[in-house]
C-alpha positions, 0 to 999 in steps of 0.5 A: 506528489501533488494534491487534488482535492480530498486525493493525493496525485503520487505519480503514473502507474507505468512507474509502478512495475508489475507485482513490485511496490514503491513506498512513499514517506509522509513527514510525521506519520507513516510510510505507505507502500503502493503495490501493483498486482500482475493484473493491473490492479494498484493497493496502497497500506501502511509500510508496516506488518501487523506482526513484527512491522515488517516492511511490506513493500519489500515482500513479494506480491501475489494475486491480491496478498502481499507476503511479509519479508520477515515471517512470511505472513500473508496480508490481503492487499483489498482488506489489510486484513491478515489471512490464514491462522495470523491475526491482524490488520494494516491500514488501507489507503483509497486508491484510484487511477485516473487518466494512468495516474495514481491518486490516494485518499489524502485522508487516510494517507496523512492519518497520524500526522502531527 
């Protein structure tokens, strides 16, 4: 990972497989989880489900939703937003691509870091 300004070069998106995840720790905050949908679209949030903090980037990836590994709650990749009848929302990192590498916002990347 190396740093670009106000963004935080994690890597190339060819590392990141189609409808997988990886995570990234953050030493003293959160880890993120960076999500890679079937149509080439990269999502970063926060590794953790607003229900039972579950671990997102274990879940399975559809369309624009993650579904969380432990109770099947459906979370919107764009918002962090829970969907359906569940209520309550996970951070969302700024991401871009640029030149096939991804880069997050290094603000909300390191919020809550000591």
């Amino acid at each position: 990972m190396s740093a670009v300004g106000e963004w935080l070069d994690i890597g190339p998106v060819d590392q990141l497989p189609a409808l997988g995840a990886r995570t990234l720790p953050v030493r003293g905050g959160r880890e993120i989880a960076i999500f890679h949908t079937a149509n080439g679209e990269v999502y970063a949030l926060a590794n953790q489900c607003p229900h039972k903090q579950g671990p997102l980037s274990q879940g399975i990836v559809h369309d624009t939703t993650v579904t969380c590994p432990l109770h099947n709650w459906r979370i919107s990749l764009v918002t962090g937003e829970a969907l359906g009848e569940d209520k309550g929302c996970v951070p969302v990192i700024p991401v871009k691509i640029d030149g096939g590498r991804i880069l997050i916002g290094r603000a909300a990347a390191l919020e809550g870091v000591a």
